[in-house]
N, C-alpha and C positions, 0 to 999 in steps of 0.2 A: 380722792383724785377722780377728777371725772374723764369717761370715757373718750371722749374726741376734745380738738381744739379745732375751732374753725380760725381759717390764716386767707383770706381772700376767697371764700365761698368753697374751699376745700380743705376739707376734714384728715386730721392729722390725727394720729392715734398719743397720748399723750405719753406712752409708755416711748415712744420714736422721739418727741422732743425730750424729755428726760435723758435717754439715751445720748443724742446729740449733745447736751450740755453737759454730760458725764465725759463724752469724749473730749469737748474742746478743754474741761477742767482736767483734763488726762494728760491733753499733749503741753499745756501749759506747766502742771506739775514735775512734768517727766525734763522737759526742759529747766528747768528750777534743780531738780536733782541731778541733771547731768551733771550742769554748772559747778554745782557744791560741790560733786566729786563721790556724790553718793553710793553709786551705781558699784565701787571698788568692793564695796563691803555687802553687796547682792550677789549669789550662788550662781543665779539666772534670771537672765534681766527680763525676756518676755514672757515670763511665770511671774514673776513682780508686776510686772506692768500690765497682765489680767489681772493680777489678784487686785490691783493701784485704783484701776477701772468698777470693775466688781464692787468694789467697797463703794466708790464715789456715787456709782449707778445706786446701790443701795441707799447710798445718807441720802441723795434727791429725792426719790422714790419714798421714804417716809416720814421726808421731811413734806412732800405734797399732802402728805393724808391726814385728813384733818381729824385729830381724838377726839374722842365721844366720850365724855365723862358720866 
């Protein structure tokens, strides 16, 4: 993963757009599960919906980084 993204001659930290697309795959998930009715069967729902976050931010994150074999 490299360090910045340039987006019209300004520099974006890449770990910020990771983030960002972590988030919009968040509220789109979370939406999907309300739906289903999921949420019934969650203890606590915004302790899920970090943990929901947390997890996705991670699969992006090293799904960017490229193995060195």
């Amino acid at each position: 993963m490299s360090g910045e993204l340039d987006i019209c001659g300004v520099f974006v930290p890449s770990l910020a757009a990771a983030m960002l697309g972590a988030f919009l795959l968040c509220l789109i998930l979370r939406r999907v599960l309300a739906r289903a009715g999921f949420y019934r069967l969650v203890w606590h729902r915004p302790l899920f919906d970090l943990a929901l976050y947390v997890v996705l931010l991670g699969c992006i994150v090293s799904a960017a980084i490229p193995l060195t074999a």
